[in-house]
C-alpha positions in Angstrom: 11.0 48.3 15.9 9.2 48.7 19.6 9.5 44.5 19.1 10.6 43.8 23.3 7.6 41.9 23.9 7.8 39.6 20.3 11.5 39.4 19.7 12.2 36.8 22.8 10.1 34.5 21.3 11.4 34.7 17.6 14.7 33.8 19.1 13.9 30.7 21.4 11.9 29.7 18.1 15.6 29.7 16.6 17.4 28.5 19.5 15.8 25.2 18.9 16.1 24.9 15.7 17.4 20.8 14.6 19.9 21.2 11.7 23.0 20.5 10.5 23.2 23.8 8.7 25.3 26.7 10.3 23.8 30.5 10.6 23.9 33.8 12.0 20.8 35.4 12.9 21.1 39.7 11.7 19.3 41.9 13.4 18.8 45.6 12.6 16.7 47.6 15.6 15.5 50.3 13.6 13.6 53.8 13.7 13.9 57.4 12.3 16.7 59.6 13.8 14.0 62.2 14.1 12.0 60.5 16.5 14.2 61.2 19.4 12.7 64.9 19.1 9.3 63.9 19.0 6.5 63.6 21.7 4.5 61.3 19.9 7.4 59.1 18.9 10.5 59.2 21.7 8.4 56.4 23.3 9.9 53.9 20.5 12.9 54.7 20.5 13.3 54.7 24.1 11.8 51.2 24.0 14.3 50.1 21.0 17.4 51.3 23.3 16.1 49.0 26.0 15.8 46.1 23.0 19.0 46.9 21.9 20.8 46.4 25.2 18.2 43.6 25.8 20.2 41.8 22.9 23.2 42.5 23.9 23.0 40.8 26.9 20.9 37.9 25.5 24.2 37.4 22.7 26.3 37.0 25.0 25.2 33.2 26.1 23.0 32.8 22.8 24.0 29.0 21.1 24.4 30.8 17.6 25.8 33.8 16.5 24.2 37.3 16.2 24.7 40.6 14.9 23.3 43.6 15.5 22.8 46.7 13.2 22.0 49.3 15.2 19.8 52.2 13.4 17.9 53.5 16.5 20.0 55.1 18.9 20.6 58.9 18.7 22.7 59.7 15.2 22.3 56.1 14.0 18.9 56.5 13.0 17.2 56.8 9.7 17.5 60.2 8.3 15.5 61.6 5.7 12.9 59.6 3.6 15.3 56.5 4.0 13.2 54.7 6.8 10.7 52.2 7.5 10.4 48.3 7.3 11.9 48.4 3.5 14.9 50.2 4.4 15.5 47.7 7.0 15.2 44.6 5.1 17.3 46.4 2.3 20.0 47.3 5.3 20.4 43.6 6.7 19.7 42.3 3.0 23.0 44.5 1.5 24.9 43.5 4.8 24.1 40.1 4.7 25.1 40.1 0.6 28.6 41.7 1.8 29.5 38.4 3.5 27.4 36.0 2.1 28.9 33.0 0.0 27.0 31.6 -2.8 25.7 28.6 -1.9 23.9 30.4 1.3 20.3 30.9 1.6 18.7 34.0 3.3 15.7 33.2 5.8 13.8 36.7 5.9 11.3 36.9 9.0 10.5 39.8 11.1 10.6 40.0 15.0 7.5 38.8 15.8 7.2 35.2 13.3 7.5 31.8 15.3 8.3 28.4 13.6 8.8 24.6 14.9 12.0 23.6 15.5 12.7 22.0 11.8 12.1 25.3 9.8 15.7 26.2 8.9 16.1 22.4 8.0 12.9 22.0 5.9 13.8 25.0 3.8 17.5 24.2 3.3 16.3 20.9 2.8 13.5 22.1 0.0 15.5 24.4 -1.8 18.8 21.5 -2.5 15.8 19.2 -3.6 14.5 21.7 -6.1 17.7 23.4 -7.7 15.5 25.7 -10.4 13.6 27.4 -7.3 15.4 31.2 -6.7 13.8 31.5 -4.0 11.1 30.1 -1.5 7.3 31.9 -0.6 6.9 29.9 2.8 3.3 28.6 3.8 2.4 31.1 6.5 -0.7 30.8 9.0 -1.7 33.3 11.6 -2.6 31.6 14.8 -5.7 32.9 17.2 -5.0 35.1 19.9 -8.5 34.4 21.9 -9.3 38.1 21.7 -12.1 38.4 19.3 -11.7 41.3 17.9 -7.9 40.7 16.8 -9.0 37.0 15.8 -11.9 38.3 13.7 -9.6 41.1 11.7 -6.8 38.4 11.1 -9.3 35.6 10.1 -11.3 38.4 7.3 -7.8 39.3 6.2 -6.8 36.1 6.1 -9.5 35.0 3.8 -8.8 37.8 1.4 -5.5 36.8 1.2 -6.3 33.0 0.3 -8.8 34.4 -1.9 -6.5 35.6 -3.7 -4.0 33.4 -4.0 -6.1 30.9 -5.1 -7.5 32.3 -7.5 -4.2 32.9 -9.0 -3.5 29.1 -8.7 -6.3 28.8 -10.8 -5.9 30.6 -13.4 -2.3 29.6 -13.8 -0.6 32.6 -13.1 2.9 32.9 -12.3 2.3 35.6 -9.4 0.1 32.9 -7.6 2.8 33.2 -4.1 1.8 35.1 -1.5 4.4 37.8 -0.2 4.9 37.7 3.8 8.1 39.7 4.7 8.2 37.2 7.3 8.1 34.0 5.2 10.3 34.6 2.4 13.8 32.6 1.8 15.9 33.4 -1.1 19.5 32.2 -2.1 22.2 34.5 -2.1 23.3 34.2 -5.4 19.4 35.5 -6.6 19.3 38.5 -4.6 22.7 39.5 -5.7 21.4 38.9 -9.5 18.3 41.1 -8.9 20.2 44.0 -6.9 18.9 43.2 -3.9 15.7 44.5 -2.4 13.8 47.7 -3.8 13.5 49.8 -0.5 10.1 50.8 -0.5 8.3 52.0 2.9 5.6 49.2 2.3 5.2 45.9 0.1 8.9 45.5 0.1 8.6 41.6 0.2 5.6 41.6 -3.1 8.1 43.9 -4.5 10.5 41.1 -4.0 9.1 38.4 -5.1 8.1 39.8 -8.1 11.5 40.5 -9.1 12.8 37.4 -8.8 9.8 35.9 -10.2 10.9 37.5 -13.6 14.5 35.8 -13.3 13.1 32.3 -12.6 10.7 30.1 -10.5 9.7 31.0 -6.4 9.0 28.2 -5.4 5.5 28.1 -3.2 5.7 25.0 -1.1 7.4 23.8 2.0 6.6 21.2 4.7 6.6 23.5 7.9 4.8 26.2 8.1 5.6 30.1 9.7 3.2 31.8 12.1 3.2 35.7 11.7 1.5 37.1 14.8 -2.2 38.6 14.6 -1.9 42.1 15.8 -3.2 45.5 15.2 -0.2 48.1 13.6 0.2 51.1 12.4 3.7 50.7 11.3 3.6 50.6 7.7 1.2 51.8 5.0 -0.4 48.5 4.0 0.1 45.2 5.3 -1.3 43.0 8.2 -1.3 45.4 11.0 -3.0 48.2 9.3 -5.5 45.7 7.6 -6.7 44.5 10.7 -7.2 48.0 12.1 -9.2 49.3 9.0 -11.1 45.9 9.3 -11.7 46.0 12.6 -13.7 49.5 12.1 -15.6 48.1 9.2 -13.4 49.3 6.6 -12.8 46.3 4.4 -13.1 48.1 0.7 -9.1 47.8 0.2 -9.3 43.7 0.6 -11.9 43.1 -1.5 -12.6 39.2 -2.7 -12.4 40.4 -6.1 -15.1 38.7 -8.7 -13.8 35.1 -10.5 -15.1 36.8 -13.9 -12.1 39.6 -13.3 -10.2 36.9 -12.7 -11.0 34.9 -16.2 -10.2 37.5 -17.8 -6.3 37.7 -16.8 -7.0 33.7 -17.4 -8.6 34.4 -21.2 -5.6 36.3 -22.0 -3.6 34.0 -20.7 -5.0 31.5 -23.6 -4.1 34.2 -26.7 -0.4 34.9 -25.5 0.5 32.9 -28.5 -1.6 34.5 -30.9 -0.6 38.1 -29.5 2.9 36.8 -30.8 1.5 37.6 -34.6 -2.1 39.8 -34.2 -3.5 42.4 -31.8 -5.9 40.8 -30.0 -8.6 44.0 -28.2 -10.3 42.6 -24.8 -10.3 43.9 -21.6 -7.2 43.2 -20.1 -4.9 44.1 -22.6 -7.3 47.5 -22.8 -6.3 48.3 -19.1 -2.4 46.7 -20.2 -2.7 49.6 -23.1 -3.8 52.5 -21.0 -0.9 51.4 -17.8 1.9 51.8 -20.2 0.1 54.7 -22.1 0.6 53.0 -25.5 -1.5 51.7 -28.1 1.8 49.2 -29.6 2.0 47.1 -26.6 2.9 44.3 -28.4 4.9 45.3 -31.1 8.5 46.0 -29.2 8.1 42.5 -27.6 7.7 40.7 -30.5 10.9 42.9 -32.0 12.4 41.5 -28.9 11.9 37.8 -29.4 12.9 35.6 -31.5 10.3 32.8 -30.3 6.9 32.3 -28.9 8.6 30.9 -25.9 10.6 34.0 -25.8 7.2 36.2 -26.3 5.8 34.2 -23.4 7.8 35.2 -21.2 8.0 38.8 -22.5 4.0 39.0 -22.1 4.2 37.8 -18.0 7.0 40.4 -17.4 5.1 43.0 -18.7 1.7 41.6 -17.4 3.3 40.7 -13.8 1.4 40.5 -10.2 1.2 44.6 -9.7 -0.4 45.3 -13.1 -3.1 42.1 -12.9 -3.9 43.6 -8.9 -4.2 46.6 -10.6 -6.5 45.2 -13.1 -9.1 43.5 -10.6 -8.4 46.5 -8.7 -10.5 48.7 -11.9 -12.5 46.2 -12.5 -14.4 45.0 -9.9 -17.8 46.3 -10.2 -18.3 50.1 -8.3 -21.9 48.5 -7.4 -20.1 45.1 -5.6 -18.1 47.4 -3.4 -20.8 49.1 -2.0 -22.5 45.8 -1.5 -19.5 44.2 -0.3 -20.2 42.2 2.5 -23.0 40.6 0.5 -21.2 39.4 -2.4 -18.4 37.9 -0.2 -20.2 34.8 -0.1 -21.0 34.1 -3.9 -17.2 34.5 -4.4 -15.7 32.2 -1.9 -18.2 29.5 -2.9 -17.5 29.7 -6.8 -13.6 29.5 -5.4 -14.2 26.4 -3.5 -16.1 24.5 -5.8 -13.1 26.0 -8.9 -10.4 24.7 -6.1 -11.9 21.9 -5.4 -12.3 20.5 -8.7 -9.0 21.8 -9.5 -7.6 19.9 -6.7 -9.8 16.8 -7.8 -8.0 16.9 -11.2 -4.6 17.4 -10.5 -4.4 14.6 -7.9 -5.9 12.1 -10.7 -7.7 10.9 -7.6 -11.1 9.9 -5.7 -11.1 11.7 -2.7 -13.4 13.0 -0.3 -14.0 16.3 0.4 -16.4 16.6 3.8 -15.0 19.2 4.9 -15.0 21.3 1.7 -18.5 19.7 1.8 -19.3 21.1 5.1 -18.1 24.7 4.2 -20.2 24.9 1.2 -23.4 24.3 2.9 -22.0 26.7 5.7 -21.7 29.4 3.1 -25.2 28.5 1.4 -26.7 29.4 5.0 -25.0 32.4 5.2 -25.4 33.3 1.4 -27.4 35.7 2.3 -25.8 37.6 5.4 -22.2 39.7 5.3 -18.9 38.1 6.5 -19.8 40.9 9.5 -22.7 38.8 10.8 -20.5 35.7 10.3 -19.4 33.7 14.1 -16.2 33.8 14.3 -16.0 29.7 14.4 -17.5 29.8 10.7 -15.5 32.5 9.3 -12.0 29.9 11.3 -13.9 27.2 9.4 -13.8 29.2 6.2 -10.3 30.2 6.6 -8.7 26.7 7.6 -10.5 24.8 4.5 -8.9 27.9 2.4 -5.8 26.8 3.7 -6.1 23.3 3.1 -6.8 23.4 -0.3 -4.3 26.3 -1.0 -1.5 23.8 0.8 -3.0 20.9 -1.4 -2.5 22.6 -4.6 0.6 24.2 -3.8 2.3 20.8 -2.8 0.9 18.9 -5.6 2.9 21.7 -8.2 5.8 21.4 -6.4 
């Protein structure tokens, strides 16, 4: 949608791709129908019609094939509440699925993601090495733009995301992957298993992943990177455009770096799954678990259900999957830390990078040194006592790279 400025790039990024592998690139130009009739709107669609022959033209001497779906023009677009980037993903995801044979994999990116030229290669290359994996959450890494306002936005973001995930790495949680639209491959064969893609207007791709992370392993590592652009959107509900522009005004309450004792918590439940196979164990979590499915037996038709522990396991993380635990350090971090919340940025990311550290220390089985973890610590002990706001924006790119390195570290050494 309105992509005339990004999509260029996306495409030279796959016109030089090195592999052996065949493809088709789909592309579906997409807005609602009703925007034609509106002021605010007929811009878009105007500038999707000039897209759309834009492709046209560029098809006819591009060195792979394309095809276009075409939901923009006048009749062809969405009608209704069927619209928006979920639809869209859902649209090329069913065609796609109509045609697709089973040994194929699906590389889902959007219009504006670039790559080096041995992506489609790495990932073909990663999945055939690890059979199990049903699917692939890509590295991902949002380059600077040089205009500080976008670069601050993406880099606070950024570090909410990595946060996160690591976090999740740490405590051992199956929903540890990060879910980019942009930087998500999955075979054929699991999106036909799960139905295909739940069409929601926003989160689509966690929606996704989650799915198929109840039907088997997503695999979270993969030697080349994607590079989603930084920009300010207003495109979708929630996600990286909108982020930056509610960050950018000083709104950062919805990306939170949530407290590592909500975290341990998920992780102390974690350690009585097996007991919950025989007793009711009463503890936070599985309080807020209680009150989500408005039940006081949460345990009981599980354990009808299976015949093992293993079984029960299993049972425990579909029930318990990524949306209920976000929803649980949602509730519980502290009402008094959000009001504070630049503040208490600082505590968290330095209990994560000593936790990721050492956890990074002990998986390797290694000596190795760690000056640039090092060097961010005492960065963030300067600035213990100022909020991410007051932070340069060279110390929050430090912050975020060694965020990244670690992450990458951990997620290659599980692979």
């Amino acid at each position: 949608m309105d992509e005339r400025e990004w999509l260029p790039r996306t495409l030279d990024c796959i016109a030089q791709q090195r592999t052996s592998h065949p493809f088709t690139v789909y592309l579906c130009i997409n807005q609602p129908n009703e925007w034609w009739d509106s002021a605010d709107k007929v811009e878009i669609c105007h500038h999707n019609a000039d897209l759309l022959q834009w492709v046209e033209e560029y098809r006819s001497h591009a060195p792979f094939p394309i095809e276009i779906i075409d939901r923009s023009s006048p009749g062809n677009g969405w009608h209704g509440k069927k619209h928006g980037v979920g639809w869209a993903r859902k649209t090329l995801f069913d065609h796609i699925l109509s045609v697709a044979n089973s040994h194929d994999l699906v590389i889902s990116m959007d219009a504006d993601t670039e790559f080096g030229p041995d992506y489609f290669e790495s990932v073909a290359r990663n999945l055939t090495r690890h059979p199990a994996w049903v699917a692939l959450s890509v590295p991902y890494y949002h380059r600077l733009t040089g205009d500080e306002e976008k670069d601050r936005a993406i880099l606070r973001y950024e570090i909410y995301m990595r946060h996160y995930a690591l976090n999740m790495l740490t405590i051992g949680s199956p929903y540890s992957f990060t879910a980019i639209g942009s930087a998500i491959v999955v075979r054929a064969t699991s999106l036909q298993k799960i139905g295909g893609i739940t069409p929601v207007q926003s989160g689509e791709d966690f929606y996704l992943l989650q799915k198929l992370r109840k039907m088997g392993e997503v695999g979270s590592w993969n030697e080349e990177c994607v590079y989603p652009a930084a920009r300010f959107s207003d495109r979708v509900a929630f996600g990286t455009g909108p982020a930056m522009m509610k960050g950018a005004a000083g709104n950062w309450e919805s990306y939170p770096l949530y407290s590592p004792a909500s975290f341990q918590k998920v992780a102390d439940t974690y350690q009585l799954i097996d007991r919950l196979y025989t007793e009711d164990i009463d503890n936070d979590f599985t309080r807020f678990l209680q009150a989500q499915f408005k039940t006081d037996d949460l345990w009981g038709p599980l354990r009808a259900n299976a015949r093992t522990v293993e079984q029960f396991r299993r049972s425990f993380h579909e029930k318990a999957d990524g949306l209920r635990i976000l929803q649980f350090l949602r509730q519980d971090y502290p009402q008094e830390l959000k009001r504070e919340l630049p503040e208490t940025n600082s505590t968290s990311i330095l209990n994560l990078l000593l936790n990721s550290t050492n956890m990074e220390q002990q998986n390797t089985m290694l000596e190795a040194q760690h000056d640039s973890a090092i060097e961010i610590e005492e960065t963030l002990l300067n600035c213990y006592n100022a909020p991410l706001d007051e932070w340069t924006t060279e110390d929050l790119s430090r912050l975020r790279d060694e965020l990244f390195r670690l992450e990458m570290g951990i997620r290659r050494r599980m692979a």
